[in-house]
C-alpha positions in Angstrom: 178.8 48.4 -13.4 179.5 50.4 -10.1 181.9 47.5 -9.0 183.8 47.2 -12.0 187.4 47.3 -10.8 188.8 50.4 -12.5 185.5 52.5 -11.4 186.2 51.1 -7.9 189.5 52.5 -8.3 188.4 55.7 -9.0 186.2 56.0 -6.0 188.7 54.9 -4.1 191.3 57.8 -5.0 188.5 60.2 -4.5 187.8 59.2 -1.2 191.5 59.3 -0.5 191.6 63.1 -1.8 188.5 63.8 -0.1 190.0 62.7 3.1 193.6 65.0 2.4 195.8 63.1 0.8 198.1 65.3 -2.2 200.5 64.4 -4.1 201.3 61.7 -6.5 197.9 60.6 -5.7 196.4 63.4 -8.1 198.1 62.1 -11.5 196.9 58.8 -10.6 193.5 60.1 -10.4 193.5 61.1 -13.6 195.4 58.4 -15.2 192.4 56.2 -13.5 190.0 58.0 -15.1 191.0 57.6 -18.4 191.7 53.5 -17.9 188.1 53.3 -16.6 186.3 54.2 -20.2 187.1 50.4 -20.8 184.6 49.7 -18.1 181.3 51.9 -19.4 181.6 49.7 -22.8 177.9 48.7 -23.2 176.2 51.2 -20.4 173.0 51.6 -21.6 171.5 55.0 -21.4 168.2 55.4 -19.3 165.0 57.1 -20.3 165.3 61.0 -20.9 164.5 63.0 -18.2 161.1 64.9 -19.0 161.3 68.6 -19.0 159.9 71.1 -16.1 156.2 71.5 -17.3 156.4 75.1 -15.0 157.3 78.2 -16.5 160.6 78.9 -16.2 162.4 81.6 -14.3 163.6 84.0 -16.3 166.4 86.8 -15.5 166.7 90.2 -16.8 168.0 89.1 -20.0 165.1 87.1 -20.4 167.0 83.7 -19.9 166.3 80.9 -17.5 168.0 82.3 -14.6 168.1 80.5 -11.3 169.9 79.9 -7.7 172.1 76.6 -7.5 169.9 75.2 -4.7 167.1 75.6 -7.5 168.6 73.5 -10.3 167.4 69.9 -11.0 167.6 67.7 -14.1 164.4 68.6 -15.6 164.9 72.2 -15.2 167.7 72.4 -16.9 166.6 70.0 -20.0 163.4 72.3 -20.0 165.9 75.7 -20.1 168.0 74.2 -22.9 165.2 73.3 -25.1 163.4 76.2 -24.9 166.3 78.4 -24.5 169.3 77.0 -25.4 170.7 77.7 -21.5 170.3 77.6 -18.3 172.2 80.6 -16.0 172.4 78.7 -12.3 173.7 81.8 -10.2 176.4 80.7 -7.7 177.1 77.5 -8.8 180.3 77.3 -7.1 180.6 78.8 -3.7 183.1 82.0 -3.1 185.7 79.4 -1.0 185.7 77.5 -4.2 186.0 79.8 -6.6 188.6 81.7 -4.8 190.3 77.9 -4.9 189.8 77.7 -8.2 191.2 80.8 -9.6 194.0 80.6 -7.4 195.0 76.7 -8.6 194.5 78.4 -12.1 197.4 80.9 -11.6 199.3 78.0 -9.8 199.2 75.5 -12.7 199.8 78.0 -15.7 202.3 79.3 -13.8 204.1 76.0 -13.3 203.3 75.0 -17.2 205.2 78.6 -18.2 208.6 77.8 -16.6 208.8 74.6 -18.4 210.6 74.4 -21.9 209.1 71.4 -23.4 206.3 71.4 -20.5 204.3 68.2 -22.5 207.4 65.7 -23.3 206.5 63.8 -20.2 205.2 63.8 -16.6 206.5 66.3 -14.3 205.8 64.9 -11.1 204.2 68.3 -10.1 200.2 68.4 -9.0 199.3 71.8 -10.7 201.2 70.5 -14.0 201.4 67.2 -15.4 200.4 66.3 -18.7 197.8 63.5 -19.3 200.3 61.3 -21.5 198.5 59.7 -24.5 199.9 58.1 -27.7 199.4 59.4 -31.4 197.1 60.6 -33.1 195.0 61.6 -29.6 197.9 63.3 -28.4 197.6 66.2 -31.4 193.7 66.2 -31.2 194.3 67.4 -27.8 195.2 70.5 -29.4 197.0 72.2 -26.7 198.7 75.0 -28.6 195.3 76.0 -29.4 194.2 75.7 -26.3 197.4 77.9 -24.6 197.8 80.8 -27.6 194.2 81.4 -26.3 194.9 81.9 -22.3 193.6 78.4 -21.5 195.4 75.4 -20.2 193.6 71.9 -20.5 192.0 70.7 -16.9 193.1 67.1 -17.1 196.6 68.5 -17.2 196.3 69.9 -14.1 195.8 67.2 -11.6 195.2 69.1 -8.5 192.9 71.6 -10.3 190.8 68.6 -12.3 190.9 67.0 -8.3 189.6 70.5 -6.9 186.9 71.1 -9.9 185.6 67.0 -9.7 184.8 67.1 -6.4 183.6 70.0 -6.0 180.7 69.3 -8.8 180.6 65.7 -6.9 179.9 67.3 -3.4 177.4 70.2 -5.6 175.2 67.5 -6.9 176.3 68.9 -10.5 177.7 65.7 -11.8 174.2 63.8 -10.5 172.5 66.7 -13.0 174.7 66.0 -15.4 174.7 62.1 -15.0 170.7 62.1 -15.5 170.7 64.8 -18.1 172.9 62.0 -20.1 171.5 58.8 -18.9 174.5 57.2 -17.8 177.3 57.7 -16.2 179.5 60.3 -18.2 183.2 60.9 -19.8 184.2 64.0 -19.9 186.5 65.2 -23.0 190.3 65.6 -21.9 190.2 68.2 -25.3 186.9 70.1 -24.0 187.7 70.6 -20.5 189.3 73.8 -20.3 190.8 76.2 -17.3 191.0 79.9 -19.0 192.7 83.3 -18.4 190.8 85.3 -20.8 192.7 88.2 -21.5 190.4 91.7 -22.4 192.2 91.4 -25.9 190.8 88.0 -26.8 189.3 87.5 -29.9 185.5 86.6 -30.7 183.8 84.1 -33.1 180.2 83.2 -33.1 179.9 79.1 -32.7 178.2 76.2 -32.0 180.4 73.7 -30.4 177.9 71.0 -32.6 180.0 72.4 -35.5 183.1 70.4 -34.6 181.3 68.0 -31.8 178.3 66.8 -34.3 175.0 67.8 -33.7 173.2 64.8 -33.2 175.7 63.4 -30.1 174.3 63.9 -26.2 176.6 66.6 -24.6 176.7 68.7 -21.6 178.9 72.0 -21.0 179.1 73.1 -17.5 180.8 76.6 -18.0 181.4 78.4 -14.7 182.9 81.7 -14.6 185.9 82.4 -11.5 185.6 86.7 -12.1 182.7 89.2 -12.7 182.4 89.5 -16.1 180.9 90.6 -18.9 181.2 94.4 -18.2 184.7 94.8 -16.8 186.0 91.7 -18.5 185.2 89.6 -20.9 181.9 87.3 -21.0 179.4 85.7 -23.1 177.3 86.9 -25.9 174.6 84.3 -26.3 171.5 83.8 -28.7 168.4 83.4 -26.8 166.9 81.1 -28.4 166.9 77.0 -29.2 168.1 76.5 -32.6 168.2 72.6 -33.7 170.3 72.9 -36.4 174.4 74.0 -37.6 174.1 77.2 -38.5 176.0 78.4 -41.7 179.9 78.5 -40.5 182.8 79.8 -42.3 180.9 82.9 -44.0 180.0 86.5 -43.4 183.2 87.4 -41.9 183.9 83.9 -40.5 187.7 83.9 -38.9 187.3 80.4 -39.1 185.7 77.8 -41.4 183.9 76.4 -38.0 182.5 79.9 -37.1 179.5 81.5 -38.0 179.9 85.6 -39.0 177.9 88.3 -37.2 176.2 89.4 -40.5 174.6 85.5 -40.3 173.7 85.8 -37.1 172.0 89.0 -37.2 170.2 87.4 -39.9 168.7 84.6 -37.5 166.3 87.7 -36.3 166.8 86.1 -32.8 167.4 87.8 -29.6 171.1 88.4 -28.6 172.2 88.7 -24.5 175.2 89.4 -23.0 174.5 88.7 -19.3 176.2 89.9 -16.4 177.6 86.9 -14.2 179.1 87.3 -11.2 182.2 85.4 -9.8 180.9 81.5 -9.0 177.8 81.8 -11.7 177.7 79.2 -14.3 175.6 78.4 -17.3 174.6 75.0 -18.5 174.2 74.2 -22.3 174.5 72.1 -25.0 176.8 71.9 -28.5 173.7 73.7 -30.2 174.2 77.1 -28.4 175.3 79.2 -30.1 177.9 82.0 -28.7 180.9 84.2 -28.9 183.4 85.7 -26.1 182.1 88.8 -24.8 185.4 91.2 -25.7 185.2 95.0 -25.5 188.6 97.3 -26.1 186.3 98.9 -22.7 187.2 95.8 -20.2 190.2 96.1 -17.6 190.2 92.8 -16.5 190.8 89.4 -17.3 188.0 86.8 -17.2 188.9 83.0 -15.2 186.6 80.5 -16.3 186.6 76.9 -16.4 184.1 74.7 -19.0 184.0 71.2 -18.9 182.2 69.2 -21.4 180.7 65.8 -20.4 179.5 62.8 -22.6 177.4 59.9 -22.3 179.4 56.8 -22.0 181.3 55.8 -24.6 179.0 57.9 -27.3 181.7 60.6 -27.5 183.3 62.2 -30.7 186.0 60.4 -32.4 189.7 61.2 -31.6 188.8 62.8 -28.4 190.0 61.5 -25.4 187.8 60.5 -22.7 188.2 60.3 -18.8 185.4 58.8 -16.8 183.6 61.8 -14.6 
């Protein structure tokens, strides 16, 4: 499957990028990606990676809590099943993630000046929207996505570029790929770049809610700022929970949420961990978690999450871009 023309063509713009080259070259990329889906039609997923049999680390908030140079597929399965997460401190470097936050700035800058910013491509590397016909075009969701201080990666060439390789070069997407069994999409509508502002609003949720429960998923969530003191971060339920807990009651703001009163109910143990600039945390659609919002924070959060899929197995109306 590795020589399939349209993956070739993939590897081949990344080695380009790797090598310098900017430009029209990054809108290409991700137009590639999403043509290459054709090509994973009838991958079939290998065995599932057996969980660490070790204890796991654990942090101060009594999650699985480790260095980068630590994490390994096994690991992180074992930390997700028994946990729900895995914390991997330092997942992206400090040269990255000052990268990173500034490209953030750069492309919702670029995507403010514009008007009608999605009507069609803008020949501009921090903004271009990834141009898709009805109905995927609204399931993207972007004014969503924006009225909450987010702007969706794959419309951000340079940034997608700059996040892609870097989890290439980290041995991230390797994780992720054996986590999944095959090589992985990654969901155009899940793959966010954020700008939490300190006035954000909160809502406990499973992403299974909306994703399905029962599909194979990977979030790799990485925050760009110190936060969840100063500025916004996550609140997170300790704990594996197999099933969709009850949404759209007890306070609810939305029929996909679940209210505090219900999860105070659960009787499980409820973190908020402190994560430094460059930390990330690895999950599943069954964790369930809120933004970590306090009228006490000064600062805005920058984060990037970016959900991956296996193969072709992702949910419907979503539009996928080979990873």
């Amino acid at each position: 499957m590795g020589s399939h023309p349209l993956l070739k063509r993939i590897d081949e713009l990344e080695q380009r990028w790797r090598a310098g080259e900017r430009g029209e070259i990054e809108p290409d990329l991700v137009a590639a990606r999403y043509l290459a889906v054709a090509a994973l039609e009838g991958a079939q997923r290998a065995s599932q990676i057996a969980p660490a049999s070790d204890p796991l680390p654990l942090g101060p908030d009594g999650l699985p809590d480790i260095a980068a140079a630590q994490l390994s597929p096994s690991l992180a399965r074992a930390a997700v099943e028994q946990y729900g997460c895995l914390i991997v401190r330092g997942l992206v470097d400090a040269e990255a993630t000052t990268s990173l936050r500034s490209g953030i700035d750069e492309a919702m800058t670029d995507w403010r000046r514009r008007k009608t910013p999605y009507r069609c491509p803008t020949g501009s590397p921090w903004f271009s929207p990834l141009m898709v016909e009805e109905p995927a075009r609204s399931a993207l969701g972007r004014p969503w996505v924006t009225e909450g201080g987010g702007l969706l990666t794959a419309d951000s060439p340079r940034v997608m570029a700059m996040v892609l390789e870097h989890y290439r070069a980290s041995g991230v997407r390797d994780v992720v790929t054996s986590l999944l069994g095959v090589r992985p999409v990654i969901s155009a509508n899940k793959c966010t770049l954020r700008k939490i502002p300190v006035d954000s609003p909160t809502d406990w949720h499973q992403d299974g809610a909306f994703l399905g429960a029962n599909l194979p998923a990977v979030n790799v969530w990485v925050t760009l700022t110190d936060c969840g003191r100063d500025a916004p971060g996550m609140d997170i339920v300790a704990a594996r929970i197999d099933d969709i807990v009850e949404t759209g009651t007890d306070g609810a703001h939305f029929d996909w949420a679940v209210g505090h009163a219900r999860v105070e109910q659960l009787g499980l143990p409820i973190v908020r961990p402190k994560l430094f600039a460059g930390d990330g945390v690895i999950f599943d659609q069954m964790l369930l978690h809120r933004t970590a919002a306090e009228p006490s924070m000064t600062n805005a959060r920058y984060a990037i999450e970016t959900w991956s899929f296996a193969g072709t197995d992702y949910p419907a109306h979503h539009v996928p871009l080979v990873w």
